[in-house]
C-alpha positions as CSV (number, residue, x, y, z in Angstrom):
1,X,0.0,0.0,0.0
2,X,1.3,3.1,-0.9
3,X,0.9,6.2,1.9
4,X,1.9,9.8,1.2
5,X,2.2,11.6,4.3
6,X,2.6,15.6,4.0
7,X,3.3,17.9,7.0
8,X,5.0,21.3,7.7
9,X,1.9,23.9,6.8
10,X,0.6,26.4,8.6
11,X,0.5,30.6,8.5
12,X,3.3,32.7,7.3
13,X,3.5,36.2,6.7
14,X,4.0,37.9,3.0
15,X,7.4,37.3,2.4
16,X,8.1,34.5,4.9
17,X,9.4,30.9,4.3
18,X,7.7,27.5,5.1
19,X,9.2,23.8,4.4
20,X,6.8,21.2,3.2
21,X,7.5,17.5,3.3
22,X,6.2,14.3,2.2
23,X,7.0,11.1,3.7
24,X,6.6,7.9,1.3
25,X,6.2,4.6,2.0
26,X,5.0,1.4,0.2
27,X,7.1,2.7,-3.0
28,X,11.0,2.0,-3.9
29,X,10.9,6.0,-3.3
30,X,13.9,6.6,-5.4
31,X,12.4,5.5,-8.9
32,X,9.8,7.7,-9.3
33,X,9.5,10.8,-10.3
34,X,7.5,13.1,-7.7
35,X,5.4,16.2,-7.5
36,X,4.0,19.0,-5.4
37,X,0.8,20.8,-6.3
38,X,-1.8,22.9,-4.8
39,X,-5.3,24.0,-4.5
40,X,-7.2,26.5,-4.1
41,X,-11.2,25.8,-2.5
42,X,-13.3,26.5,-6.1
43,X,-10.2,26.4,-8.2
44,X,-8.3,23.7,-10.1
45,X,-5.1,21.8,-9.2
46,X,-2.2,23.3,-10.0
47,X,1.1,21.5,-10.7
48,X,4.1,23.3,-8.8
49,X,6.9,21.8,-9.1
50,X,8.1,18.3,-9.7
51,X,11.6,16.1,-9.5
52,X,12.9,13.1,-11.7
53,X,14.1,10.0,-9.6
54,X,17.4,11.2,-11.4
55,X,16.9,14.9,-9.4
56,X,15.9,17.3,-12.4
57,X,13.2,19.6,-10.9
58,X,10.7,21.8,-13.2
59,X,8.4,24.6,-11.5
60,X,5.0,26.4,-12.2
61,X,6.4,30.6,-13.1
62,X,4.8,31.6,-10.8
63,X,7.2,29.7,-8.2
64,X,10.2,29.7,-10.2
65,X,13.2,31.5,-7.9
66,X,11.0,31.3,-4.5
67,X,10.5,27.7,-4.1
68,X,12.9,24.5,-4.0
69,X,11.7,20.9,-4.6
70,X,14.2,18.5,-3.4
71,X,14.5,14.7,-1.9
72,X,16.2,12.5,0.1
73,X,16.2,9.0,-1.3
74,X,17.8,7.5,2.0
75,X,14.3,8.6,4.4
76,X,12.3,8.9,1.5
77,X,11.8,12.3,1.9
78,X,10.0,14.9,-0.8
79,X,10.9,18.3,0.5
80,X,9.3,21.7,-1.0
81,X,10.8,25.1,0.7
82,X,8.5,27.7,-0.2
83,X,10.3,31.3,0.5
84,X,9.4,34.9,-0.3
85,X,6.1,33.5,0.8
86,X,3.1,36.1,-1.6
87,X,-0.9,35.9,-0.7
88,X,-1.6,34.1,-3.3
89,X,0.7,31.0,-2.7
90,X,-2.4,30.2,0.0
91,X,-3.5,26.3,-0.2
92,X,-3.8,23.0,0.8
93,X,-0.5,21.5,-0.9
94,X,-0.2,18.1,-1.7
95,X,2.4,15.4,-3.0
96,X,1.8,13.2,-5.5
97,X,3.4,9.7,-7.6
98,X,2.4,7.8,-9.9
99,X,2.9,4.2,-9.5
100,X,1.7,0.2,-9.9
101,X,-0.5,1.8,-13.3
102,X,-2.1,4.8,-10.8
103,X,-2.0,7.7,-9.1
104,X,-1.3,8.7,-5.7
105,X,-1.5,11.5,-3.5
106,X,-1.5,12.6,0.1
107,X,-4.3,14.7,2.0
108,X,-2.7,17.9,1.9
109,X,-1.6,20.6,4.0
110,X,-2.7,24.1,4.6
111,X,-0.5,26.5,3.7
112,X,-1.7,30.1,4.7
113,X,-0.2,33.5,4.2
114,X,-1.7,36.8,5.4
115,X,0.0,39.7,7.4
């Protein structure tokens, strides 16, 4: 059974920093490709960023030079540090892999940021 366990949300203010992390289990963590996205109540998922089992990390623009996707294949750790934290980077973040033919994704955490 694969389980995707996120933790590390919670209120920042504009401009602020926040690290995210996802613990795997139930997958050899260090084949597959993982991803962060994010979403907004009313709106549609949104891809953020997302890392190759062979490291190679891609972002949404509107991220690009504020946030850092990274892992650690030894704990099986997917990490996301979100800095110069902006308003609109509010909402429930989740990780997600694709594996056995399916996807996979965790329940989230809130991510909040407001002065």
């Amino acid at each position: 059974q694969v389980h995707l366990v996120e933790s590390g949300g919670g209120l920042a203010q504009p401009g602020g920093s926040l690290r995210l992390s996802c613990v795997a289990s139930g997958i050899n963590f260090k084949l597959y490709a993982m991803k962060w996205y994010r979403q907004v109540p009313g709106k549609e998922r949104e891809l953020v960023a997302s890392i190759t089992s062979a490291g190679s990390a891609i972002y949404t623009d509107s991220v690009k030079g504020r946030f850092t996707i990274s892992r650690d294949n030894v704990r099986n750790r997917l990490s996301l540090q979100m800095d110069s934290l902006k308003p609109e980077d509010t909402a429930v973040y989740s990780c997600h892999t694709f594996a056995f033919g399916r996807d996979f994704w965790g329940r989230g955490t809130q991510v909040t940021v407001s002065s």
